[in-house]
LUMFIPA-92289 format. One record per atom (N, C-alpha, C): chain; atom name; x, y, z. Coordinates in steps of 0.2 Angstrom, whole numbers, plus 5000, padded with zeros to 4 digits. Atoms other than C-alpha are relative to their C-alpha. Example, Ala and Ser with C-alpha at 12.3 -4.5 7.8 and 13.67 -1.06 7.14 Angstrom:
+------+------+------+------+------+
! unit ! site !   px !   py !   pz !
+------+------+------+------+------+
!    A !    N ! 5004 ! 4994 ! 5000 !
!    A !   CA ! 5062 ! 4978 ! 5039 !
!    A !    C ! 5004 ! 5006 ! 5000 !
!    A !    N ! 4996 ! 4994 ! 4999 !
!    A !   CA ! 5068 ! 4995 ! 5036 !
!    A !    C ! 4996 ! 5005 ! 5003 !
+------+------+------+------+------+
END
This chain:
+------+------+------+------+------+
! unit ! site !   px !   py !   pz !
+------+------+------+------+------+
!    A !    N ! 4999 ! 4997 ! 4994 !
!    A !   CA ! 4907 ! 5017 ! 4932 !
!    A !    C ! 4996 ! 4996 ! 5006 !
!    A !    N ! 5004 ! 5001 ! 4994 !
!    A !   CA ! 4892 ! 5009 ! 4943 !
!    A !    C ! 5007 ! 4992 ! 5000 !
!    A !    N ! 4998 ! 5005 ! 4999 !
!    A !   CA ! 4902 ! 4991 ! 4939 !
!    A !    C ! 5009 ! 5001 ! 5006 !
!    A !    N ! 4996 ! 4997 ! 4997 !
!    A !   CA ! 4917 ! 5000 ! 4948 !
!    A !    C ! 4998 ! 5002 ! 5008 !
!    A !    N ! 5002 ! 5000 ! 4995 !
!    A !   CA ! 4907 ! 5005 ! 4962 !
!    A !    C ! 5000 ! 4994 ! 5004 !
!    A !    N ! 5002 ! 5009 ! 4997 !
!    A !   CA ! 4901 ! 4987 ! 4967 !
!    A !    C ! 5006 ! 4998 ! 5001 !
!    A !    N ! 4992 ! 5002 ! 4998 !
!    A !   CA ! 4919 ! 4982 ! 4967 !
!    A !    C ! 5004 ! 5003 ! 5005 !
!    A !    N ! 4998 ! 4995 ! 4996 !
!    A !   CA ! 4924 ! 4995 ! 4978 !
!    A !    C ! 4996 ! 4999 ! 5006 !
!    A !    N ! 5004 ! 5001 ! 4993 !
!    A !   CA ! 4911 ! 4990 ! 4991 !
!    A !    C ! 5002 ! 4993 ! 5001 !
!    A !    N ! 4997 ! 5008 ! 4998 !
!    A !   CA ! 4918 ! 4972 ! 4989 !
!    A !    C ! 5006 ! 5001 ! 5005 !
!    A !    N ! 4991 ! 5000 ! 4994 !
!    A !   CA ! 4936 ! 4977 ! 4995 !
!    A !    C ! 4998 ! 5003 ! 5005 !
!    A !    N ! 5002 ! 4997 ! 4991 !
!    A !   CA ! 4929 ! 4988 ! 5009 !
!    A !    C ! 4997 ! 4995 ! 5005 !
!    A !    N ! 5002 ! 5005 ! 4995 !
!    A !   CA ! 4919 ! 4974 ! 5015 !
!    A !    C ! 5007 ! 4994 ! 5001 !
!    A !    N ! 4995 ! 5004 ! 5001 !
!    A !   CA ! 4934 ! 4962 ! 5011 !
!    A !    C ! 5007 ! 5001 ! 5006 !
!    A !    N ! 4994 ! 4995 ! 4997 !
!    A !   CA ! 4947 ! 4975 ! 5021 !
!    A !    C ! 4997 ! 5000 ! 5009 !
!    A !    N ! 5005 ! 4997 ! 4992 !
!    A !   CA ! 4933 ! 4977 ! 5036 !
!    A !    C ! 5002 ! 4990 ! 5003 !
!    A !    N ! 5000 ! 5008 ! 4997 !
!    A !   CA ! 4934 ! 4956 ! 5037 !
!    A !    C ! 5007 ! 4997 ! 5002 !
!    A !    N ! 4992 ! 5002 ! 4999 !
!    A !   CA ! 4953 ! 4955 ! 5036 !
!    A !    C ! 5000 ! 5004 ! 5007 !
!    A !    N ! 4998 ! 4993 ! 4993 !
!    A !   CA ! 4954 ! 4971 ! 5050 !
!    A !    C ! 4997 ! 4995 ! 5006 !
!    A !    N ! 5003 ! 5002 ! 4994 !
!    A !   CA ! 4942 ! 4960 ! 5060 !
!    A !    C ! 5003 ! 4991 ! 5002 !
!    A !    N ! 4997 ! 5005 ! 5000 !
!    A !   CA ! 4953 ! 4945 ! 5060 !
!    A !    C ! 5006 ! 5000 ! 5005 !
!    A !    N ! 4993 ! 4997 ! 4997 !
!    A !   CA ! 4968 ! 4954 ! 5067 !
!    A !    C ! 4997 ! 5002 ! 5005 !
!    A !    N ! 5004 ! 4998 ! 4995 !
!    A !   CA ! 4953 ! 4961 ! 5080 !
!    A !    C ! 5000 ! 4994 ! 5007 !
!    A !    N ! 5000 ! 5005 ! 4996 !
!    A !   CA ! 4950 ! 4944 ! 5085 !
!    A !    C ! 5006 ! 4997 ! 5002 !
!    A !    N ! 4993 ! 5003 ! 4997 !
!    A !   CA ! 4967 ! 4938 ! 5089 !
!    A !    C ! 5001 ! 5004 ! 5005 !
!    A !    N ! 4997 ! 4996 ! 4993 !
!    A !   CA ! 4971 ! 4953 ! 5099 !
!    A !    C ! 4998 ! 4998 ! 5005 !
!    A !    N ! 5006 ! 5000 ! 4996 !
!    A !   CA ! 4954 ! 4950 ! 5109 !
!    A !    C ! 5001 ! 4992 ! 5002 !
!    A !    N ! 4999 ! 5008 ! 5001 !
!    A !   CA ! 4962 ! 4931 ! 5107 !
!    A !    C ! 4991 ! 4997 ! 5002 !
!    A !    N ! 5006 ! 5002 ! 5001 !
!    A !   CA ! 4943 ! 4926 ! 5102 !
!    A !    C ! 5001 ! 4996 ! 4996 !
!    A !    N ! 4999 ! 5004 ! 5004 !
!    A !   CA ! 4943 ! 4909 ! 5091 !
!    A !    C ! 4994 ! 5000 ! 4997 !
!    A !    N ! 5008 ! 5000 ! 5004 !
!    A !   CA ! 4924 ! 4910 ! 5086 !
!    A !    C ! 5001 ! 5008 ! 4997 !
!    A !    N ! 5000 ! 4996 ! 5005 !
!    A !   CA ! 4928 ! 4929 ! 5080 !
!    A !    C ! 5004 ! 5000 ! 4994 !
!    A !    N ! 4994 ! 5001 ! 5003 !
!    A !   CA ! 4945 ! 4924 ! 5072 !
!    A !    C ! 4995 ! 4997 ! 4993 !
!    A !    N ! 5005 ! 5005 ! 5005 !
!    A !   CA ! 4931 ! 4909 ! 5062 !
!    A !    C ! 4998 ! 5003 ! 4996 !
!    A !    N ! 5003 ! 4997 ! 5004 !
!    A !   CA ! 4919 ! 4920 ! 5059 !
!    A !    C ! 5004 ! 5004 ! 4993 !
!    A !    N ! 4996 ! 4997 ! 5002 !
!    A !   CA ! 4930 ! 4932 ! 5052 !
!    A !    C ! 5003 ! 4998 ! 4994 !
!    A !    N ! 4998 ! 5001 ! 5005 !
!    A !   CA ! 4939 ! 4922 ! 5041 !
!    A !    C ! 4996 ! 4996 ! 4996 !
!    A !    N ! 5005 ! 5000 ! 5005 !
!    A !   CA ! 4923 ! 4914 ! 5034 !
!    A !    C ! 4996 ! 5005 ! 4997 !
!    A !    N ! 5000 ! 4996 ! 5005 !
!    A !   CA ! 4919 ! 4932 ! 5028 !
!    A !    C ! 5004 ! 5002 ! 4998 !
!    A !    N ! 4994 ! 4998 ! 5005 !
!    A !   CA ! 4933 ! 4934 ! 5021 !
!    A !    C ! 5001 ! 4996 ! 4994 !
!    A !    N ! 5002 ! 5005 ! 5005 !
!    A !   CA ! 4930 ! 4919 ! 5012 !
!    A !    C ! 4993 ! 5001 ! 4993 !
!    A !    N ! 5007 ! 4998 ! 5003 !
!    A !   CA ! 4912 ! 4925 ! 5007 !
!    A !    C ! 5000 ! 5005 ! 4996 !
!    A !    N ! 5000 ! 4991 ! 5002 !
!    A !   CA ! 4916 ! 4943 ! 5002 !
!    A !    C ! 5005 ! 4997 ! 4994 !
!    A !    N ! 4997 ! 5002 ! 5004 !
!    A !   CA ! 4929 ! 4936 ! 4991 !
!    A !    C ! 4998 ! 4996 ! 4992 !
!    A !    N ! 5004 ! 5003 ! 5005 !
!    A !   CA ! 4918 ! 4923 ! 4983 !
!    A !    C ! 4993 ! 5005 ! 4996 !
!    A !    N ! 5007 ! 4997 ! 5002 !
!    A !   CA ! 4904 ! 4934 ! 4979 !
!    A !    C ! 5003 ! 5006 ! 4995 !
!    A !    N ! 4995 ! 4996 ! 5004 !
!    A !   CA ! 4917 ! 4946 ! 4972 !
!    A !    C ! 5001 ! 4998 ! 4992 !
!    A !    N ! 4999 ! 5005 ! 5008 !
!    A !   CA ! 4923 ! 4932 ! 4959 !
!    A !    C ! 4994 ! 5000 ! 4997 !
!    A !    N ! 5007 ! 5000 ! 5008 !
!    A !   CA ! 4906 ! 4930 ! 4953 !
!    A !    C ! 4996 ! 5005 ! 4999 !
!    A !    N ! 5003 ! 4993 ! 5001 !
!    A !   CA ! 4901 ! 4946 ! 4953 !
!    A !    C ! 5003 ! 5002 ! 4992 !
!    A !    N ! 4995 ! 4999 ! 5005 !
!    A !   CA ! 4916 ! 4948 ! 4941 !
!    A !    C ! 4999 ! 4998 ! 4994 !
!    A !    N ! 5001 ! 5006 ! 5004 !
!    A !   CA ! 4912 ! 4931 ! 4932 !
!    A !    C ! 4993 ! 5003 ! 4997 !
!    A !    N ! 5007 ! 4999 ! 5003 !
!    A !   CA ! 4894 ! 4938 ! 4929 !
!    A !    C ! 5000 ! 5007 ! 4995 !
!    A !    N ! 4998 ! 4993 ! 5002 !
!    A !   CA ! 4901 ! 4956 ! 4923 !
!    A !    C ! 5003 ! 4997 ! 4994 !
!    A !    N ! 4995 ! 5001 ! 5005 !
!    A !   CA ! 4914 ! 4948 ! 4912 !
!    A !    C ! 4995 ! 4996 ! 4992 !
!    A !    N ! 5002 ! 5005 ! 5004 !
!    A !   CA ! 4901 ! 4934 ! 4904 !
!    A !    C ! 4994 ! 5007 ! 4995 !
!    A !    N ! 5006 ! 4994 ! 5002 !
!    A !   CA ! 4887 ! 4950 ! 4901 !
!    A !    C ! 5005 ! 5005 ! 4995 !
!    A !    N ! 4997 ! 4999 ! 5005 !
!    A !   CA ! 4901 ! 4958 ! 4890 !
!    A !    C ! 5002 ! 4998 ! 4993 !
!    A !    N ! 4998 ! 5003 ! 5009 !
!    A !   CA ! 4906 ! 4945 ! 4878 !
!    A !    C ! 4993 ! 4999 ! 4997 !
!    A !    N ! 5006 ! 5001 ! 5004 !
!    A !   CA ! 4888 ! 4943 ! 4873 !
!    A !    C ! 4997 ! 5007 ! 4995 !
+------+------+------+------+------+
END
């Protein structure tokens, strides 16, 4: 359950960085659009290896 939690706060972070992508186009801002798609990038990488770290802790 807790490993289900943790994933659960990735997609919300992950949903909050997409939401804020669509924010900045509206605001047509090109440094929030960046930011924004560089957490989107982050939140995603740290997702995969949170995964990658969850999945390797099992086969052992």
């Amino acid at each position: 359950m807790k490993n289900n939690a943790v994933f659960l706060l990735y997609a919300f972070a992950a949903v909050i960085a997409m939401s804020g992508i669509g924010v900045a186009i509206a605001e047509r801002s090109a440094i929030g659009a960046i930011v924004s798609i560089l957490a989107v990038i982050a939140v995603f990488g740290m997702g995969f290896k949170t995964k990658k770290k969850y999945r390797e802790q099992a086969e052992n």
